[in-house]
NUZABA-64021 format. One record per atom (N, C-alpha, C, O): z, y, x. Coordinates in steps of 0.001 Angstrom, whole numbers, padded with zeros to 6 digits, always signed. Each point is the difference from the previous one (the first is absolute). Example, Ala and Ser with C-alpha at 12.3 -4.5 7.8 and 13.67 -1.06 7.14 Angstrom:
<sites>
+007800-005690+013190+000000+001190-000890+000000+001200+000900+000665-000019+001036-001385+001069-001386+000060+001190+000820+000730+001090-000770+000169+001108+000509
</sites>
This chain:
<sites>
+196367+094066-055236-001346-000167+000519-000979-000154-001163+000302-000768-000914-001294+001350+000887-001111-000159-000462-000625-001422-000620+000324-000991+000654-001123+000756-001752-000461-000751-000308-001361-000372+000179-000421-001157+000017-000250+002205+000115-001772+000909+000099-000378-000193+001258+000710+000433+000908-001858-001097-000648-000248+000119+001456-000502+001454+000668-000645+000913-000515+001320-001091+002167-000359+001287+000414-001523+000499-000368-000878-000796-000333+000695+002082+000426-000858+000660-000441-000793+001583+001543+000816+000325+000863-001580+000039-000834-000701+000736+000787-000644+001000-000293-001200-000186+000197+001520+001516-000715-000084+001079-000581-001333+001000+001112+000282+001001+000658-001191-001424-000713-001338+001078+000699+000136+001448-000929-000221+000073-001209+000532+000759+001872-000106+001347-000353-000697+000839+000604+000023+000212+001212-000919+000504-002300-000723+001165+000653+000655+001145+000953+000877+000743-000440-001155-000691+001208+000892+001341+000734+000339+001185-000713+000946+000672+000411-001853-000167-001852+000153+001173-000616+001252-000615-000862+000865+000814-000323-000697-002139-000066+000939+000077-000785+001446-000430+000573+000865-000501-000717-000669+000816+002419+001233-000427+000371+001301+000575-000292+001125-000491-000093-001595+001686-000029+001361+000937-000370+000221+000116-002019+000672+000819-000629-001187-001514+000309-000076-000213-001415+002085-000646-000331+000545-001094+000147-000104+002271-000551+001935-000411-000214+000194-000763-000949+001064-000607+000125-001761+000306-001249-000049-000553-001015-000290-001773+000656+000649-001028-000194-001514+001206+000758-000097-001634+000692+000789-000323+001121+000115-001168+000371+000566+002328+000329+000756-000407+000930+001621-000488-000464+000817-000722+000571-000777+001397-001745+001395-000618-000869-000028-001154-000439+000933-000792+000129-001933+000567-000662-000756-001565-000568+000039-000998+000470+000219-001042-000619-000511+001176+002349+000322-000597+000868+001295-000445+000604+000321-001128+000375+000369+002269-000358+001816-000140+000426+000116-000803-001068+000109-001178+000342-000088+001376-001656+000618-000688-000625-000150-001090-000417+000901-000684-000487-002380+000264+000648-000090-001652+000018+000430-000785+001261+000389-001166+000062-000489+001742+000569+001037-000571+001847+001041-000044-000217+000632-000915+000527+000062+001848-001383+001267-000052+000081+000098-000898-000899+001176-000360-000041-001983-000350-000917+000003-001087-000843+000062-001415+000944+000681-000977-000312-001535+001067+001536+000063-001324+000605-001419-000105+000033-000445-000891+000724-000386+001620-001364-001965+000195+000003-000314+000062+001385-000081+001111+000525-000143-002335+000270-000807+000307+001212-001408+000858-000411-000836-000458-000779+000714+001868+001482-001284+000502+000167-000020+000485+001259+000946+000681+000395-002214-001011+000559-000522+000728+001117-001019+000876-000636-000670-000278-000995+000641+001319+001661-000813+001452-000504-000634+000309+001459+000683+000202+001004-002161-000197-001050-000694+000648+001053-000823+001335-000620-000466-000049-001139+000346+001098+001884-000690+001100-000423-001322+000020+000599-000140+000236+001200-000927-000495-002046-001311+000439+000738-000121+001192+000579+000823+000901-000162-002049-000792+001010-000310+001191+000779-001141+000212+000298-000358+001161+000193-000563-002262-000068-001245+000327+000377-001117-001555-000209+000486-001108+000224-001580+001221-000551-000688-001006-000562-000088-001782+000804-000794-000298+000893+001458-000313-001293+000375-001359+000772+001223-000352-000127+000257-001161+000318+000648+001865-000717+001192+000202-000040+000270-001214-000997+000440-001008+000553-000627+000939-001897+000041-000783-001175-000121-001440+000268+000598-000981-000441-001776+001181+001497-000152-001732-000012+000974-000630+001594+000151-001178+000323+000147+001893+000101+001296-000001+001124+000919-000546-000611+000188-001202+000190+000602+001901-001054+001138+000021-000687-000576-001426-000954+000897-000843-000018-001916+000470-000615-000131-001398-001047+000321-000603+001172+001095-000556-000080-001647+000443+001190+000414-001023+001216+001164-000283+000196+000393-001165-000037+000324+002107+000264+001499+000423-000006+000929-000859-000982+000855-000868+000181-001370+001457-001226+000798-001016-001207-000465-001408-000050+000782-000632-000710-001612-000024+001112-000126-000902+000089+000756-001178+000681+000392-001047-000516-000235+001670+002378+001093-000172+001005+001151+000142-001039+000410-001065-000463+000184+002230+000019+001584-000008-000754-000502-000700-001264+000472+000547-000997-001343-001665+000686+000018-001115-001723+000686+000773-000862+000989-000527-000509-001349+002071+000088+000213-000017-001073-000864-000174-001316-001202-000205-000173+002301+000367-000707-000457-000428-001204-001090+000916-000680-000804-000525-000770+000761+001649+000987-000570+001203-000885-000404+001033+001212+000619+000321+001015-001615-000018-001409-000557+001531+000998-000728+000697-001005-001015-000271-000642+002109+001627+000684-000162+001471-001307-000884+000877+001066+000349+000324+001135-001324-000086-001657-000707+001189+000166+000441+001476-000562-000412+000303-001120+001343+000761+001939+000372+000929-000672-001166+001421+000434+000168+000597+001064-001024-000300-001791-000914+001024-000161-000928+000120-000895+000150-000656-001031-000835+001145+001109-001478-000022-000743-000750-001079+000059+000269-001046+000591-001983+001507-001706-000269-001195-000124-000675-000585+000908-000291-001196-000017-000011+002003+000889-000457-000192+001957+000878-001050+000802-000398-001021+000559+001651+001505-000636+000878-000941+000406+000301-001422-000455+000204-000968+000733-000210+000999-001958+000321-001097-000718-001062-000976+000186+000142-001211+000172-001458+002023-000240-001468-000925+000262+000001-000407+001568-000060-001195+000289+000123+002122+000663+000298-000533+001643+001560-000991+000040+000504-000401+001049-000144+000241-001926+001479-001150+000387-000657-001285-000828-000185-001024+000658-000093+001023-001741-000602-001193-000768-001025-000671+001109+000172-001046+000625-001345+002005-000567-000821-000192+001302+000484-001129+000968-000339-001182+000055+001322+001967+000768+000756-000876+000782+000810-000884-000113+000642-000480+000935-000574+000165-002056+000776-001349-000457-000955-001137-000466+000310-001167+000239-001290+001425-000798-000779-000986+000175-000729+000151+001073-000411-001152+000131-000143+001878+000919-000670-000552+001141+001169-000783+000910-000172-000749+000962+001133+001082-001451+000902-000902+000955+000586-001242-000373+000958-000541+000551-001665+000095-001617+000571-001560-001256+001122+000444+000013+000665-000994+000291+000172+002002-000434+001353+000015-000363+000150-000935-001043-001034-000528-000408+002383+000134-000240+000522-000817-001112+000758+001465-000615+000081+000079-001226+000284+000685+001782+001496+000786-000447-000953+001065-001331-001184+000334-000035+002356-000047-000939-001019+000617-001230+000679+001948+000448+000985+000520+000523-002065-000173-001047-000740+001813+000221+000794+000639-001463-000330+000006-001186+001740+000602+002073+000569+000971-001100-000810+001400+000035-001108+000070+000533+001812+001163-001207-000490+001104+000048+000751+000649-000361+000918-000265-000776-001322+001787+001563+000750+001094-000293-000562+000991-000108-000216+000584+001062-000281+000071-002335-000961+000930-000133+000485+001675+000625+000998+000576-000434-001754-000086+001317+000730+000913+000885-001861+000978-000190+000061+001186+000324-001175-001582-000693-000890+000886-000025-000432+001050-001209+000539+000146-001098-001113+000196+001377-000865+001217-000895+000087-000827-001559+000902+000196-000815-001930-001049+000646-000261-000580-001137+000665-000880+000084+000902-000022-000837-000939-000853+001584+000670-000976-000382-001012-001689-000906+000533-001045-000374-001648+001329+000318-000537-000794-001202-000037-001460+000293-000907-000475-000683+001506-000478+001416-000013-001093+000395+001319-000232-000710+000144-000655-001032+000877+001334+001781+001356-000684-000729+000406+000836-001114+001166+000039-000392-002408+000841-000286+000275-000257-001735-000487-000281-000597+000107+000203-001209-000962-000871+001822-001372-001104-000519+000848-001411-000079-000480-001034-000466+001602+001132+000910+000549-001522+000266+001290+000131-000784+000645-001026-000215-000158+002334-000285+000921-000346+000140+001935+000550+000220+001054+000120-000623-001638+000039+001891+000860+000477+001192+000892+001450-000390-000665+001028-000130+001979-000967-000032+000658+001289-000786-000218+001332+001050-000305-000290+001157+000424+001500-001448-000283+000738+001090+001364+000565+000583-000027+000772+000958+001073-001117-001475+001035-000019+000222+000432-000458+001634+000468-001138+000022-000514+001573+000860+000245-000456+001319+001234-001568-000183-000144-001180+000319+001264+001920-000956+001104-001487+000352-000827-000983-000713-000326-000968+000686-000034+000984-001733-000111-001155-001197-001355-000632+000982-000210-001213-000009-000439+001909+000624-001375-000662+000222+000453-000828+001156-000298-001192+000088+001279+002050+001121+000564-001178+000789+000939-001047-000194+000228-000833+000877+000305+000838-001947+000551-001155-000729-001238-001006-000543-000184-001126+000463-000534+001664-001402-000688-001356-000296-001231-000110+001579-000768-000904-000329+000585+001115+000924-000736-000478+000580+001065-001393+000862-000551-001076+000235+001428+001203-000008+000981-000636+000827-000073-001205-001413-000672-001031+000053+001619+001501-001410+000501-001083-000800-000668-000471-000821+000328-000996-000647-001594+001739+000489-001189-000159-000920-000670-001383+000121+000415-000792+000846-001272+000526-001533-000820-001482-000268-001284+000361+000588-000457+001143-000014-000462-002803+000856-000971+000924+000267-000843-000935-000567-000007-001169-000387-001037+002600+000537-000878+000125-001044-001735-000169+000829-000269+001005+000658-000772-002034-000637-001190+000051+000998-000733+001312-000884+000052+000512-001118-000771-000351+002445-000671+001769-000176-001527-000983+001075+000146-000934+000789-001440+001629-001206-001099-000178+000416-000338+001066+000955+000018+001157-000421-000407-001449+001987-000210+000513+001231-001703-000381-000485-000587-000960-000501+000146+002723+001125-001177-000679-000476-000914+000115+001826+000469+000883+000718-001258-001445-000308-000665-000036+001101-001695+000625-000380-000894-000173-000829+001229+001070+002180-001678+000636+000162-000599+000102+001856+000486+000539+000993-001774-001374-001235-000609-000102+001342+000689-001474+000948-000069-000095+001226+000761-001025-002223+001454-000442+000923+001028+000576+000554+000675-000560+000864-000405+001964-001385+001524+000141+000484+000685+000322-001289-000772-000009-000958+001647+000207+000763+001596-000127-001290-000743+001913+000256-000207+000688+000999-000017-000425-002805-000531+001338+000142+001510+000582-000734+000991+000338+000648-001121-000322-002275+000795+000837-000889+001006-001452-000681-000257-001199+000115+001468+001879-000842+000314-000726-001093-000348+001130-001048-000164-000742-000969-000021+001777+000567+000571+000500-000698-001596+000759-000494-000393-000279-001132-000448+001188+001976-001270+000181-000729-000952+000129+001227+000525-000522+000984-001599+000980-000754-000795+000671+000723-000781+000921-000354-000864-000401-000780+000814+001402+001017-000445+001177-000156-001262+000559+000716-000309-000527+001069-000517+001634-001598-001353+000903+000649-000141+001378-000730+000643+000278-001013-001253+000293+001425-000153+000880-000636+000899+001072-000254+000731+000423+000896-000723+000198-002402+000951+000993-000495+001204-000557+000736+000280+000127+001191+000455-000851-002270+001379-000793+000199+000262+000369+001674+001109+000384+000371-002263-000546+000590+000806-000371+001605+000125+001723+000297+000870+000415+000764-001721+000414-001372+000069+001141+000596+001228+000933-000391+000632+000806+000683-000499-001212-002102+001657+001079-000340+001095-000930+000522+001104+000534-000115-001057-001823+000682+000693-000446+000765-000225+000599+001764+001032+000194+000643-002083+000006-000119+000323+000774+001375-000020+001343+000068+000085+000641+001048-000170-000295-001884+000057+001779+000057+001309+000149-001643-000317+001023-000607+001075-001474+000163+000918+000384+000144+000801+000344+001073+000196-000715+000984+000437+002221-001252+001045+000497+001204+001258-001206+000440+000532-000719-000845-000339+000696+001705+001327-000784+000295+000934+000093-000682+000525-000888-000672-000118+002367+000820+001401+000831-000734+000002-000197-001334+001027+000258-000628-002313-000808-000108+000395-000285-001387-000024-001482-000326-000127-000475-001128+000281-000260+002380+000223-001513-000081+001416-000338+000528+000907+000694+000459-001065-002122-000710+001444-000127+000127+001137-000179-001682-000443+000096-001144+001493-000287+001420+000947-000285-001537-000257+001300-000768-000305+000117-001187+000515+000956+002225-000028+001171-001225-001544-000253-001025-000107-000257-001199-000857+000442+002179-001479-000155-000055-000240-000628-001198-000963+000445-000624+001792-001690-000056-000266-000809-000911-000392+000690-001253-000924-000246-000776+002107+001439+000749+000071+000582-001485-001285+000766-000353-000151+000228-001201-000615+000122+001878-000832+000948+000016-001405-000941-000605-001073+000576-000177+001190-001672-000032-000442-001624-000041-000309-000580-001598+000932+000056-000802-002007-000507+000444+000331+000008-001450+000367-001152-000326-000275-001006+000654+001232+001027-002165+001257-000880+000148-000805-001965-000357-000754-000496-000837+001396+000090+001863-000580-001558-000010+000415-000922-000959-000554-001095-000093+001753+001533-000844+000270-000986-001278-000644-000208-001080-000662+000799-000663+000932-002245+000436-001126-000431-000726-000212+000577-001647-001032-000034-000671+002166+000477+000356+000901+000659-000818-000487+001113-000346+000231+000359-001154-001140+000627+002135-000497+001451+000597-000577+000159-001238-000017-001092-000568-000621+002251-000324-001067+000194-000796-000264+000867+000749+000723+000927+000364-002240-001266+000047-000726+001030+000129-000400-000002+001702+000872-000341+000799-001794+000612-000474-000738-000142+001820-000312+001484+000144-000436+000493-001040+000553+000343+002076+001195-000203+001062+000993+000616-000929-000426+000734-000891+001801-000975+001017+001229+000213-000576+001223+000048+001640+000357-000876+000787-000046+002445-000909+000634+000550+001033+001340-000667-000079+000620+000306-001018+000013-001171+001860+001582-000331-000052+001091+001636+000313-000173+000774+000941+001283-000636-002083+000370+001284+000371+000551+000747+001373+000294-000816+000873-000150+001825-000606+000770+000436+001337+000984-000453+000147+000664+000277+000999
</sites>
């Protein structure tokens, strides 16, 4: 049995069939890793499921998607005073929250430390009185090559096409290879 308290895996629906996390999963279960996994589907969903985990006291609730997702699960963990701490599983386009933090893009390693990892406080920031962003807010340019990018070039593949986010990088924009 496990040492780690159970944990509550919110997943984007685009990233359910993701094999790389579904192995990740067997095999920390088969470790004794309590995880419940709900798949979102449609907007409300996120803060259902924080409810959810709340009823099952677990310890940790991973946001597995983008940075949409990750921001609608944080969201719902503090409008709901949760106590339980906000893993991650970077499953979007960019990604810039959990490599702003951190977070490996490695599917297993990221659901490992979010489970065995240390936690770490992160600033929710509020706009108008409601829990807006953790991560930025945006207008303008920035929002428009975010909604009129094509779909088909979002998503994991989508990333590469992305200029490279290490800090390490010389040089803006710098193409990560094919």
């Amino acid at each position: 049995m496990s040492t780690f308290p159970s944990s509550l895996l919110i997943l984007n629906g685009k990233g359910a069939n993701e094999p790389q996390l579904r192995e990740a999963i067997t095999l920390l279960r088969d470790e004794g890793v309590d995880i419940h996994v709900r798949v979102t589907w449609e907007k409300g969903d996120a803060e259902r499921f924080v409810d959810e985990a709340e009823r099952l006291n677990v310890g940790t609730v991973i946001a597995g998607g983008g940075d949409g997702t990750i921001n609608e699960v944080a969201t719902a963990l503090v409008q709901s005073g949760s106590k339980a701490a906000l893993g991650i599983i970077p499953l979007g386009t960019a990604n810039d929250f959990a490599t702003s933090v951190g977070i490996p893009q490695d599917l297993a390693s990221a659901l490992k430390l979010a489970i065995v990892g240390r936690d770490i406080a992160i600033d929710v920031a509020r706009v108008n009185d409601k829990t807006g962003f953790i991560n930025m807010a945006t207008g303008g340019f920035g929002t428009r090559i975010t909604t009129e990018t094509p779909e088909k070039t979002q998503g994991r593949a989508g990333r590469r096409l992305l200029p490279d986010p290490r800090p390490d990088a010389h040089g803006y924009p710098q193409a990560r290879p094919l």
